[in-house]
C-alpha positions as CSV (number, residue, x, y, z in Angstrom):
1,X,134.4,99.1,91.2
2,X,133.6,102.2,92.1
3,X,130.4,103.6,94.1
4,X,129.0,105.3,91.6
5,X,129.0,102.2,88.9
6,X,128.1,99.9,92.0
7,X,124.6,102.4,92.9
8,X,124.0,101.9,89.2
9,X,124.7,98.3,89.0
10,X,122.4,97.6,92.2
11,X,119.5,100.3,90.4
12,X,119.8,98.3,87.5
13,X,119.6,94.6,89.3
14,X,116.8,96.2,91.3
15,X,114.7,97.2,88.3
16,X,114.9,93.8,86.6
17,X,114.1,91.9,89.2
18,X,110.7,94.0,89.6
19,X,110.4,93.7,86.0
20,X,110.9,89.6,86.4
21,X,108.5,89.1,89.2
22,X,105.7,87.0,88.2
23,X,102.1,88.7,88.0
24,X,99.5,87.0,89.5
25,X,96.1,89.1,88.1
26,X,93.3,87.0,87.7
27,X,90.0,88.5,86.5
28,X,87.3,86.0,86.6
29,X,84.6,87.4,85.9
30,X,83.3,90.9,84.1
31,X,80.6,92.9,85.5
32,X,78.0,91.6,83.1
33,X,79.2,87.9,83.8
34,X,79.0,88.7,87.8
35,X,75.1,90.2,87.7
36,X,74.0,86.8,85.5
37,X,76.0,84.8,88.2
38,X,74.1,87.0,90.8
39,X,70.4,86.9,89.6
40,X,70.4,84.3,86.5
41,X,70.3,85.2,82.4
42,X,66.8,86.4,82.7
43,X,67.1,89.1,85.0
44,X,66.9,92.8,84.9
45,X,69.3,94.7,86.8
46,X,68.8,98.2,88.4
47,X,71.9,100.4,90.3
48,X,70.7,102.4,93.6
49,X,73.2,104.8,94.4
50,X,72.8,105.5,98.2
51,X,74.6,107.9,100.0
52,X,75.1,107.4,103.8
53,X,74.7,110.0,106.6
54,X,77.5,110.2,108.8
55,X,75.5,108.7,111.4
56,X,74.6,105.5,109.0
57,X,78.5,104.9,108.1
58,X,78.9,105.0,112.3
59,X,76.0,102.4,112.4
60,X,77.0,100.7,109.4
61,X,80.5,100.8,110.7
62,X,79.9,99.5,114.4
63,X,77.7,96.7,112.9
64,X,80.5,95.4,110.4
65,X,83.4,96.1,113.1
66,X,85.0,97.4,109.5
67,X,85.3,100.8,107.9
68,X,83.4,102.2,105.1
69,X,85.6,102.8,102.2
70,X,83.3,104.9,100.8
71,X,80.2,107.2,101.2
72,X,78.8,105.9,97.9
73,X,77.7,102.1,97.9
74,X,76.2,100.9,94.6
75,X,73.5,97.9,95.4
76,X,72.5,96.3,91.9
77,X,68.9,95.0,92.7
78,X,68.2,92.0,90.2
79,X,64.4,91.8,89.1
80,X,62.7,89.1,87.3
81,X,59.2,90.7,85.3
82,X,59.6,93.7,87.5
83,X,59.5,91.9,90.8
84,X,62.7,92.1,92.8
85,X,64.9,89.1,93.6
86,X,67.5,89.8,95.5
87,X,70.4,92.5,96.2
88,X,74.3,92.4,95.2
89,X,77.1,94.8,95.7
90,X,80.7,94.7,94.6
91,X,83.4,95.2,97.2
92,X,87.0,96.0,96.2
93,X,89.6,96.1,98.8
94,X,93.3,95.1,99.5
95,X,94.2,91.6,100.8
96,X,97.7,91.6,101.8
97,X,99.4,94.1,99.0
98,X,97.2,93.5,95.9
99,X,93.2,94.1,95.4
100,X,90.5,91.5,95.4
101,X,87.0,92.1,94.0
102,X,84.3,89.8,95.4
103,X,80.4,89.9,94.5
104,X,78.2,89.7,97.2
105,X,74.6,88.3,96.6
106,X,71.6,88.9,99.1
107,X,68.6,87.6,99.1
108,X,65.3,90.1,100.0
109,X,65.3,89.3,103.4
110,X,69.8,90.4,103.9
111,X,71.2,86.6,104.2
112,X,74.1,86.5,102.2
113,X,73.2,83.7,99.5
114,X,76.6,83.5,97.7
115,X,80.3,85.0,97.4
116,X,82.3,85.0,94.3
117,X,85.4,86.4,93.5
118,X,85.5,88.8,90.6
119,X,89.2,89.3,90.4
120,X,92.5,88.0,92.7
121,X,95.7,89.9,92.3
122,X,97.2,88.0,95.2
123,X,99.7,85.2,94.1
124,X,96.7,81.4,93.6
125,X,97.7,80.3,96.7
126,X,96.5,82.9,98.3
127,X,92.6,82.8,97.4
128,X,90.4,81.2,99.7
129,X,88.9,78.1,97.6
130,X,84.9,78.4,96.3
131,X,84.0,75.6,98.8
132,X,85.2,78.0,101.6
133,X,83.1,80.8,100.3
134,X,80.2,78.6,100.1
135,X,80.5,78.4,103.8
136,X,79.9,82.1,104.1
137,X,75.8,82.0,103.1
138,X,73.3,81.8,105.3
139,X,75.0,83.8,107.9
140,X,73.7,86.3,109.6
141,X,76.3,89.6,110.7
142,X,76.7,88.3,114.3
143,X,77.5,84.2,113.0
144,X,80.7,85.9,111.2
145,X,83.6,86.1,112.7
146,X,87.1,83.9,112.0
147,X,87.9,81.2,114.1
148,X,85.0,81.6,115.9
149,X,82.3,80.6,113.6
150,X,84.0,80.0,110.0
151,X,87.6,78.5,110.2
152,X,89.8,80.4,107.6
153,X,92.6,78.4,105.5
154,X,95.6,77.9,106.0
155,X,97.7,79.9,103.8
156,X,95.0,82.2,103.0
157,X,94.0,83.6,106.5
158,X,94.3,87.3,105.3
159,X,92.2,86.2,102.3
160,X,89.3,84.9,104.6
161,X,89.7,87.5,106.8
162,X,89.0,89.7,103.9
163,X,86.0,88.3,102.9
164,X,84.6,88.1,105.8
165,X,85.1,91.7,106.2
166,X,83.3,92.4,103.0
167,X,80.8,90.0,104.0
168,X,80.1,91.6,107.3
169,X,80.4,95.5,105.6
170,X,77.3,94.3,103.0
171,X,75.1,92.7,105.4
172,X,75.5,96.2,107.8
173,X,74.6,98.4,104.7
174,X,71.5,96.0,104.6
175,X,70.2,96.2,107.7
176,X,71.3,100.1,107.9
177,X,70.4,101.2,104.2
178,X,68.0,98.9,102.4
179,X,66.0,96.7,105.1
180,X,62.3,98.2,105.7
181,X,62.9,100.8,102.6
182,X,61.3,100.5,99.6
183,X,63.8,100.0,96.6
């Protein structure tokens, strides 16, 4: 064979075998679905759009021992008859080669109250279970760290890291962005 037809033979093995890997996407839940798993059926939900200085994204970064991805953070405040119930932002970011979305859910006072994961691109295994998640509330920024206060899973440790990651990023913009100003 010559190397001409054996470069095109291995282009050609090489493109089907992208084509025949398996996908893994999961998208659990829309944006709609997360907000009512976030603040309930009967809630309102209003975006702030805060922009940080680039002294908050220092402070914000130092806090969360994580960079900002962006100076934009969208923080969807939940109200029930006009009175405000808690905080939740949406944090995108890559696991080990593929994206996971998770919702984070404060309550008034910053403690993270819940975690769910909006989409997984990673192959099943991969995702950290909802029981492990659980185990992220009632934290506070300092109590999160892996191995050290939250064991991660076996299998998933770049998963767990992940979230604790986003965890630690969303409770920094709290105490940095929203604590002790009116919203």
């Amino acid at each position: 064979m010559s190397s001409t037809k054996y470069f095109g033979f291995l282009w050609l093995v090489a493109i089907l075998g992208v084509f025949s890997m398996p996908c893994f996407a999961t998208v659990f839940y829309s944006k709609d679905e997360a907000m009512k798993l976030a603040f309930g059926e009967d809630a309102n939900v209003e975006v702030i759009s805060l922009f940080p200085s680039a002294e908050e994204v220092s402070q914000i970064e130092q806090l969360a021992k994580v960079k900002l991805d962006s100076n934009l953070i969208s923080v969807f405040v939940g109200k029930k008859q006009g009175v405000a119930v808690g905080y939740a932002m949406i944090d995108s970011h890559t696991v080990r080669t593929q994206p996971e979305t998770l919702l984070l859910v404060l309550s008034l006072e910053g403690k993270l109250r819940n975690v769910y994961t909006l989409a997984f691109h990673e192959p099943p295994e991969y995702q950290p279970p909802e029981r492990w998640m659980a185990l992220l509330a009632n934290h506070s920024i300092e109590e999160l760290s892996l191995n050290k206060d939250i064991q991660g899973v076996a299998g998933a440790t770049l998963s767990t890291r992940a979230a604790i990651n986003s965890a630690r990023k969303v409770l920094a913009i709290y105490q940095v962005l929203i604590q002790n100003k009116p919203h």
